[in-house]
C-alpha positions in Angstrom: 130.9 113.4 128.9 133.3 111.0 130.8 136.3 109.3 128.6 134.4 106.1 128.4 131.2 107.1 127.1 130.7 106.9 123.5 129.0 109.7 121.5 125.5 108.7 121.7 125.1 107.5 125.1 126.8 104.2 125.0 128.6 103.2 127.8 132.1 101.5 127.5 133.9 99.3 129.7 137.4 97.7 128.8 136.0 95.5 126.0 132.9 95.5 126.4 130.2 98.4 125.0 126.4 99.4 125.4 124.5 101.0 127.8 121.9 99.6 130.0 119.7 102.6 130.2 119.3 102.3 126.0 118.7 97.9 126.3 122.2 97.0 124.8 124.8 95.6 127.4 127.8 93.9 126.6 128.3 90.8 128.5 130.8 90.4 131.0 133.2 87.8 130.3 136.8 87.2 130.7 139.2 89.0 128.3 140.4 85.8 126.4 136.9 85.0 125.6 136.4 88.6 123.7 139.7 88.2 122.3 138.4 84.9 120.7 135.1 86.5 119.8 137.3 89.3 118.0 139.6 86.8 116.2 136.6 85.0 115.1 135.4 87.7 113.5 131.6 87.0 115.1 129.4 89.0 116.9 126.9 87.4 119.6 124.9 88.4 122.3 121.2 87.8 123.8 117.9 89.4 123.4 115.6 89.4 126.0 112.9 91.1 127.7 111.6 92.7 130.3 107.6 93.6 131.7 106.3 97.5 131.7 106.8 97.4 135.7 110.8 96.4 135.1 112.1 93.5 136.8 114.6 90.4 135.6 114.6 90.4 131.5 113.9 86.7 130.3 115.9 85.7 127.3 113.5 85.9 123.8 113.6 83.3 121.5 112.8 83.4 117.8 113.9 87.4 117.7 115.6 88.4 114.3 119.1 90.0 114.5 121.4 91.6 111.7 124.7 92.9 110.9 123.1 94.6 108.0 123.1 91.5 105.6 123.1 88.5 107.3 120.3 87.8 109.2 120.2 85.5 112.7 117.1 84.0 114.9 117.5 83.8 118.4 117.7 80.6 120.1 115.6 79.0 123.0 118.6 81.2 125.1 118.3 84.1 123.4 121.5 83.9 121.7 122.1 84.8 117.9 125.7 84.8 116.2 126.5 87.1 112.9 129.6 87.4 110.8 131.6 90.6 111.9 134.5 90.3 109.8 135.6 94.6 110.4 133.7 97.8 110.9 130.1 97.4 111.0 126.6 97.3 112.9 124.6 95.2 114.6 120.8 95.8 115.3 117.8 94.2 116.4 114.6 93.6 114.4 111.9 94.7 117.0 109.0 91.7 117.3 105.4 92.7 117.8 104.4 93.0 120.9 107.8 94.7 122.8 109.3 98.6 122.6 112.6 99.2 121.8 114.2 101.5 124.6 114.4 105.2 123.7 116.6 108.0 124.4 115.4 111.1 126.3 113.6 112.6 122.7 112.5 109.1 122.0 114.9 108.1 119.2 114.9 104.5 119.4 118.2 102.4 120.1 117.8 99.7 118.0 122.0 98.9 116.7 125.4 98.6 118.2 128.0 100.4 115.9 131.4 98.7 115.9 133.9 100.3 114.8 137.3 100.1 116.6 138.9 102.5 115.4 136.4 105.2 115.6 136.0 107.9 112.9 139.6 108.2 111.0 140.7 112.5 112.6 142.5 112.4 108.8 139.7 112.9 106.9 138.8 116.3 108.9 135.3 115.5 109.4 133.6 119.0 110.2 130.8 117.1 112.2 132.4 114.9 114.9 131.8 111.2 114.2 132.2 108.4 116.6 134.6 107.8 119.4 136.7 104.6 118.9 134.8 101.9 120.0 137.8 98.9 120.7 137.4 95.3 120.3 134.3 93.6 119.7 132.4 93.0 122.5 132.2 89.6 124.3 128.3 89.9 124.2 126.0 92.4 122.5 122.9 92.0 124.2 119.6 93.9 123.2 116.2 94.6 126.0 113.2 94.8 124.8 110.6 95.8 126.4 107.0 94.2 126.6 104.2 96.4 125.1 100.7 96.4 124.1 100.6 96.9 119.9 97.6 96.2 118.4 97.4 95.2 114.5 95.7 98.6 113.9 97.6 102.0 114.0 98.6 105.0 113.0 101.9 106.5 112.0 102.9 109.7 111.3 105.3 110.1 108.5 107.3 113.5 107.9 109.9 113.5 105.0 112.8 116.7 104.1 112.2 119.0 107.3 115.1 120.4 105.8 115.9 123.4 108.1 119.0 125.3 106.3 119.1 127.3 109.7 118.4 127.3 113.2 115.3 129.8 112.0 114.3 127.4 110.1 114.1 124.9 112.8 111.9 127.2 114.3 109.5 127.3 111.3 109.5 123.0 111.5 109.1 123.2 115.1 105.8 125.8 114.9 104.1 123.9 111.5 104.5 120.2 111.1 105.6 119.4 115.3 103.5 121.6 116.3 100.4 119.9 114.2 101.8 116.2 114.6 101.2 116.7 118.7 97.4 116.7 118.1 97.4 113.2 116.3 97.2 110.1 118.1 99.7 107.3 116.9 101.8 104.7 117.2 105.5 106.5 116.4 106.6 108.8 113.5 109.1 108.2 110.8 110.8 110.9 108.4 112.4 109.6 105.6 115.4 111.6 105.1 116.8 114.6 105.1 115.8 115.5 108.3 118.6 118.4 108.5 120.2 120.5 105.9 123.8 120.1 105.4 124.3 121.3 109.2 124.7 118.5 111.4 125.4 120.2 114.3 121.6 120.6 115.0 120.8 117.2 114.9 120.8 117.7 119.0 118.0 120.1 118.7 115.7 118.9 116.1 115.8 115.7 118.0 115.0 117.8 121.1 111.7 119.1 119.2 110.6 116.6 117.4 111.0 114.6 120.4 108.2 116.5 122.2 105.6 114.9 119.4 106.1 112.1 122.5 106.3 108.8 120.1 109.1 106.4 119.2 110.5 108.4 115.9 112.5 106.4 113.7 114.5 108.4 111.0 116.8 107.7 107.3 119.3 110.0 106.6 118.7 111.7 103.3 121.4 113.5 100.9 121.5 116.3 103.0 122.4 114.4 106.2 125.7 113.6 104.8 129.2 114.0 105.6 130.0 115.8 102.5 133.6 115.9 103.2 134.3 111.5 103.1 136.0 110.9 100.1 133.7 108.1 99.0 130.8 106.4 100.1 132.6 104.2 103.4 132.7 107.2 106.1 130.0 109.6 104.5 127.2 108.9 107.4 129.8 108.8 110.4 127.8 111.8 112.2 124.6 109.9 111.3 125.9 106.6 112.8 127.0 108.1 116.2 123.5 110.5 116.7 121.0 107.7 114.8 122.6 104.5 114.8 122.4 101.9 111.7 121.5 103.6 108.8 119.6 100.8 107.4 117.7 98.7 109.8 114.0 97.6 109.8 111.3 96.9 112.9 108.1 94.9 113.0 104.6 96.6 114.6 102.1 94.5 114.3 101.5 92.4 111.0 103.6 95.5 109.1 107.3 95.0 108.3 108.6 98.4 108.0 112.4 98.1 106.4 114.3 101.6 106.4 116.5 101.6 103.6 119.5 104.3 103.2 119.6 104.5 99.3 121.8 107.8 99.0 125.1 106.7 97.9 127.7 109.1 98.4 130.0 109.6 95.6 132.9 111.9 97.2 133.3 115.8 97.2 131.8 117.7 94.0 134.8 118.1 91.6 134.6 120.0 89.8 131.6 122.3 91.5 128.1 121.0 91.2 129.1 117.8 89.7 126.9 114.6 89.9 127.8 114.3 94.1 125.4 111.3 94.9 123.0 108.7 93.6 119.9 107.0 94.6 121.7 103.4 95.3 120.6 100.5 97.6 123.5 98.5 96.8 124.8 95.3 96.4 124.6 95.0 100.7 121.3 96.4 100.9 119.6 93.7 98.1 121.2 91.6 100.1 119.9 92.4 103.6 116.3 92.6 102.1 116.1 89.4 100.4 117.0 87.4 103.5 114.6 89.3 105.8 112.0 88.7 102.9 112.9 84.9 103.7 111.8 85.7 107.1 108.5 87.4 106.3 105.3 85.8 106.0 104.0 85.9 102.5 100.5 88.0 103.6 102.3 90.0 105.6 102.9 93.9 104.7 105.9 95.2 104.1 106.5 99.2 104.3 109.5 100.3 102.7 111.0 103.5 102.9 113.3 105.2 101.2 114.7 108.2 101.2 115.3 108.9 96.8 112.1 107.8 95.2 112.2 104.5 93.1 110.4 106.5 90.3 109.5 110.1 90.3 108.1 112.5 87.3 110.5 114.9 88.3 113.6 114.1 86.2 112.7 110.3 86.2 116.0 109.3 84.5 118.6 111.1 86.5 121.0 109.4 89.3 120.0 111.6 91.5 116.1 111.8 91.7 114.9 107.6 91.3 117.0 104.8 92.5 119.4 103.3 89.9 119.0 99.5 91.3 115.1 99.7 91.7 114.6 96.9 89.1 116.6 94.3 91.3 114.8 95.7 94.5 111.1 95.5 93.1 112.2 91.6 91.7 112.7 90.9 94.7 109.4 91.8 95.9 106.9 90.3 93.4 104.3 88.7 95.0 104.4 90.6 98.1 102.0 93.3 99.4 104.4 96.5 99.5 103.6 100.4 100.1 107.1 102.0 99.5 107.9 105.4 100.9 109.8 107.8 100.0 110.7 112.1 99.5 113.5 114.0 98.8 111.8 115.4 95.0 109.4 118.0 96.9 106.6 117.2 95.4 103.4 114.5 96.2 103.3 111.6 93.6 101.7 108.1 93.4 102.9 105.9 91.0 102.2 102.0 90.8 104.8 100.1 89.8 105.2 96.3 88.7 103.2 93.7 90.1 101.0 96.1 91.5 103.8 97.7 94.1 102.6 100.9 95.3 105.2 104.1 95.6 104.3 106.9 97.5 106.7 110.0 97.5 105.5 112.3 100.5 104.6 116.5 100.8 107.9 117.8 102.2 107.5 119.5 106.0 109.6 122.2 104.1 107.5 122.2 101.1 109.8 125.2 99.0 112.6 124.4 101.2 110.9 127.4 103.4 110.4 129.5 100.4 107.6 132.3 99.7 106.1 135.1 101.4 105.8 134.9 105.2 102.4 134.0 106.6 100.9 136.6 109.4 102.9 134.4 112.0 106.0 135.4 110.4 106.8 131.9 108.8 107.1 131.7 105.0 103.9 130.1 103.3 106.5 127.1 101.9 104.0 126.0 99.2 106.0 123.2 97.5 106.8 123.4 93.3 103.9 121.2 92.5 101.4 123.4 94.5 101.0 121.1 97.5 101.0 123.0 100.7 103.6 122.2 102.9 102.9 118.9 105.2 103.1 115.3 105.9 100.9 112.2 106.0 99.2 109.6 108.2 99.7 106.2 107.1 96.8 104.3 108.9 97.3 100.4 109.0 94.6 98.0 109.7 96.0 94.7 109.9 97.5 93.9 106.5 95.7 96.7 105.0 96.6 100.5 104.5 95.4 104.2 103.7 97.0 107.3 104.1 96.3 110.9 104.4 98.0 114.4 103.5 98.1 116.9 106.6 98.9 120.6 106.1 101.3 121.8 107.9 99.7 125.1 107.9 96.1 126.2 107.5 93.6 123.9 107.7 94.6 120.3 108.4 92.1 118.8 106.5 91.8 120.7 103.4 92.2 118.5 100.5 92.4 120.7 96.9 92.5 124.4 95.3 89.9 125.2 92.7 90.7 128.1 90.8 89.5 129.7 87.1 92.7 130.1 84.5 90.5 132.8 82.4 93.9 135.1 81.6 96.6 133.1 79.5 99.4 135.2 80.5 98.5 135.3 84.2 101.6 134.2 85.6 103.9 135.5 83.7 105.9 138.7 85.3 104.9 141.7 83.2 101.5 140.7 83.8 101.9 139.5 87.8 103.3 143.2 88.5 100.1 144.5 87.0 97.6 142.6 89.0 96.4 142.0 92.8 97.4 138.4 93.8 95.6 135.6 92.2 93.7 138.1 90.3 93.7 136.3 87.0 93.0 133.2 88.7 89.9 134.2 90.2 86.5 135.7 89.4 84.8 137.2 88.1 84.5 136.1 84.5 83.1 137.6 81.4 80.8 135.8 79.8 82.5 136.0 76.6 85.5 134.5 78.1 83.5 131.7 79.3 84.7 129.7 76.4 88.3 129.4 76.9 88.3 129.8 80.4 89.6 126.4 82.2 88.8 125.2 85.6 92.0 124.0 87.2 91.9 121.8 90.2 95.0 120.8 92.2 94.2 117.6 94.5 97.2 118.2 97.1 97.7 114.1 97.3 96.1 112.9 94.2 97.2 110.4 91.7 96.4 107.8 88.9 93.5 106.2 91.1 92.0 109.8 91.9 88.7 110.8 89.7 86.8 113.7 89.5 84.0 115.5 88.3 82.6 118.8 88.4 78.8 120.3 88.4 77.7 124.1 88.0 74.6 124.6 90.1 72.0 121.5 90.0 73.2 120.5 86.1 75.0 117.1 85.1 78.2 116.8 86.5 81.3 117.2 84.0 84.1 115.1 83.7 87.8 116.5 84.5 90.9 115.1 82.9 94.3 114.5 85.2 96.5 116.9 83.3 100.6 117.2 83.9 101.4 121.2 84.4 102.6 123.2 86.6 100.2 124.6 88.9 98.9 128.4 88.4 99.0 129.8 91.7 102.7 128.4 92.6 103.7 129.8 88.6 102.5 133.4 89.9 103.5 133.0 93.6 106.6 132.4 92.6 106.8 135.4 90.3 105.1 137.9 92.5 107.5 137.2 95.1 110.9 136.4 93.8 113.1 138.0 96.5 111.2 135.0 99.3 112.3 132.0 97.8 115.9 130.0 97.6 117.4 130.2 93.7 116.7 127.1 92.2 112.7 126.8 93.5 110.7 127.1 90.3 107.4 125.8 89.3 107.2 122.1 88.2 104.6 119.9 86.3 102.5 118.5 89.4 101.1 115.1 88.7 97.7 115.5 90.6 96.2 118.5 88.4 92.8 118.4 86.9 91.5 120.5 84.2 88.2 120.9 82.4 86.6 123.7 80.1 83.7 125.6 81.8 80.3 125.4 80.1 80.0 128.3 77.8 76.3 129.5 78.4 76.5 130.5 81.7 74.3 133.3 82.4 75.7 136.6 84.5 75.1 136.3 88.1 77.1 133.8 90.3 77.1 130.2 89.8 78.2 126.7 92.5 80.8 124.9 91.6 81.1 121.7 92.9 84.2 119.5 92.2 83.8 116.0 94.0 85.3 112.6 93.4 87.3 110.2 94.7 90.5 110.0 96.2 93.4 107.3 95.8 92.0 104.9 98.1 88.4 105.3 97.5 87.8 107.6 99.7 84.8 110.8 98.9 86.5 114.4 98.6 84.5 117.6 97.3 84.9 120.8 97.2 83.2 124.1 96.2 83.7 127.6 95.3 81.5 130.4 93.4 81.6 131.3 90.2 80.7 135.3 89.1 79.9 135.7 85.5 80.1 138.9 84.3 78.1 141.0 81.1 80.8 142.8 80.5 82.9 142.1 77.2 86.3 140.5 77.9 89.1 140.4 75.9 88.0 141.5 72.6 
């Protein structure tokens, strides 16, 4: 790398910074204008765009531009102008209808960073930051590039890959990459967390996920900080100078998507294991939102996402786990068609929150943070704590409209539940687990005296509020199941049976899409269908069957 090329693949000359090859060029112009654009404390520069075959960009008008709060519109030149009063970022709100220009693993390059003085050596960063990057530019100028982008799409959307090694990076590589190539979309997004505490292999995961072969846009999550920033101000410098802005947003088709990084760093834990971080937009990020809201068509959508969920069931109350400001964020969005995104808990929830706001908190790629016994190709089965397999989803957008979907990472892609029979009370715990074949208490056959207080216990991997279900045994009257919150059986005894696979602190959790019912108690010996069909969160038909054994023989007496 040549002294005047910033980490990241910017190109710098004297004052001016960008790099054709990415679509942001500083303007040439004499040094006494960049000193006045520098005293004025005011960043400017032109969008424009260029065809797919290349030739002369042509200046766009009417393009959205933002240092992050304010918000500018190009004029009939091109041109925007925004407050840059110190460090900071400037990026471009991608229209409809044009690509952003890519990097060789297709991580868009959608901001300029600015930030003279490059990351402070003082703080002893142990992943490098950014390079100084001088005076603001005379011109920041962004090129776009014209593309067809149709209202209706797919995106793929992976959240907590969370490789704690370079192994690990294998395992995300060989599941959730490996899976993601065979779906046709318009880009991918993961919503933080995307390493785990090692930012050095933010080079190679880029590398691989790159492959996939779509614009992937990413938020940094809790474990893509700089954990060793005293506060908040330099705690995503490594981020900045691989990524770009942490918070930006794009437009693809009639969907706003805003990418919000709501992980505010608090300093290094003192003592030990103290409260490090909190789920935080911030006074800067409100701010940003509500004057691109002012820019958004009222019957447009608007995709948010997030890494720290607005609201989860998994420690609901604590800093940590659900975004502290969430009731200034969702004011501001009343009246507005919103699916919000978001991971970091591990587990799958839907939750629907005022004025009919819809929160989705996504399968983790890493499910048990790569925990569990490994599978036959040597990767660990990674079932997450609220028995969802590890995965991702497709968000499928049709105009203004939306679904999604849960892919397994592993397995088979489309399967949708786990039915199994909790006939043994005690089957997951230990002294029994060490006694017993896997699943054995979870599976039949049953006596038919134990019929009685023997529960069916249905996990819907993405289920929620909206999901109903029923169940029939042979050709009789189907049976209504009840969403229950409880941990899932087979991840209580996996768990168990295997101790020595899994990190420390995975456990079992209370999974918000479980469904229970009592079996019918007259079952005659033989084997039986079972049939559990419904509907999912959007409608949609799922089923699923299994067989039943009854037994003769007395059970427990």
């Amino acid at each position: 790398m040549s002294r005047d090329t910033q980490p990241g693949g910017l190109t710098r000359r004297s004052t001016m910074a960008g790099a054709a090859a990415l679509g942001l060029v500083a303007g040439r112009a004499g040094a006494q204008e960049a000193a006045e654009a520098t005293e004025a404390a005011e960043a400017t520069g032109i969008v424009s765009a260029r065809d797919a075959a290349g030739g002369e960009p042509v200046p766009l008008p009417g393009v959205l531009v933002s240092n992050g709060r304010e918000i500018a519109r190009t004029d009939e030149r091109g041109r925007y102008r925004l407050p840059m009063p110190g460090d900071g970022a400037v990026f471009v709100i991608k229209p409809p209808g044009y690509a952003l220009p890519r990097d060789a693993d297709n991580v868009p390059r959608h901001s300029y960073i600015h930030q003279p003085g490059g990351t402070p050596a003082e703080l002893g960063l142990r992943y490098r930051g950014l390079a100084p990057t001088g005076p603001l530019p005379a011109s920041i100028d962004f090129t776009l590039t014209r593309a067809d982008e149709p209202d209706d799409f797919d995106v793929v959307l992976f959240t907590d890959p969370q490789p704690e090694s370079r192994f690990e990076l294998d395992h995300v590589r060989d599941t959730a990459v490996a899976r993601a190539m065979a779906i046709p979309a318009a880009f991918g997004l993961t919503t933080g967390d995307v390493l785990f505490d090692d930012l050095s292999l933010y080079g190679r995961s880029n590398r691989i996920v790159g492959r996939i072969g779509l614009p992937w846009y990413s938020l940094p999550g809790n474990h893509d900080l700089n954990m060793q920033a005293p506060d908040a101000r330099y705690s995503r410098e490594t981020w900045k100078r691989v990524f770009g802005a942490p918070t930006y947003a794009f437009r693809h088709g009639r969907a706003w998507f805003v990418m919000l990084d709501n992980v505010e760093w608090l300093g290094p834990p003192v003592p030990v294991g103290a409260n490090t971080y909190r789920g935080r937009i911030g006074d800067r990020g409100l701010a940003f939102l509500r004057n691109l809201l002012a820019e958004i068509p009222r019957d447009d959508l608007i995709v948010l996402a997030m890494h720290i969920p607005l609201h989860t069931e998994t420690g609901p109350e604590e800093p940590r786990t659900h975004t502290t400001d969430r009731a200034a964020l969702l004011d501001l969005l009343v009246g507005r068609k919103v699916l919000s995104l978001a991971g970091h808990t591990h587990t799958t929830e839907h939750h629907y929150l005022a004025d009919g706001h819809h929160h989705h908190v996504l399968t983790a790629v890493s499910g048990s943070w790569w925990s569990g016994p490994d599978t036959r190709t040597g990767i660990p089965s990674a079932d997450s704590r609220d028995g969802t397999p590890n995965g991702f989803h497709v968000l499928s957008i049709r105009g203004t409209d939306y679904t999604t979907r849960y892919v397994a990472a592993q397995g088979q892609p489309d399967e949708t539940m786990r039915i199994l029979f909790e006939s043994e009370l005690r089957a997951g715990a230990p002294e029994v687990v060490r006694l017993t074949r896997p699943v054995q208490g979870l599976r039949p056959p049953v006596p038919q005296d134990a019929l009685a207080d023997t529960t069916l216990v249905v996990n819907v991997f993405d289920g929620g509020p909206r999901t109903r279900l029923v169940f029939r045994v042979g050709d009789a009257p189907p049976r209504p199941m009840a969403r229950t919150r409880r941990p899932d059986p087979f991840v209580t005894e996996l768990y168990e049976r295997y101790p020595e696979t899994k990190k420390s602190w995975v456990k079992a959790v209370p999974s918000t899409h479980i469904w229970t019912a009592r079996l019918p108690d007259d079952l005659a010996p033989g084997a039986h269908r079972v049939t559990v069909e419904g509907a999912d969160e959007y409608g949609r038909p799922i089923r699923g069957c299994t067989v039943l054994e009854v037994t003769g023989e007395r059970g427990r007496g």
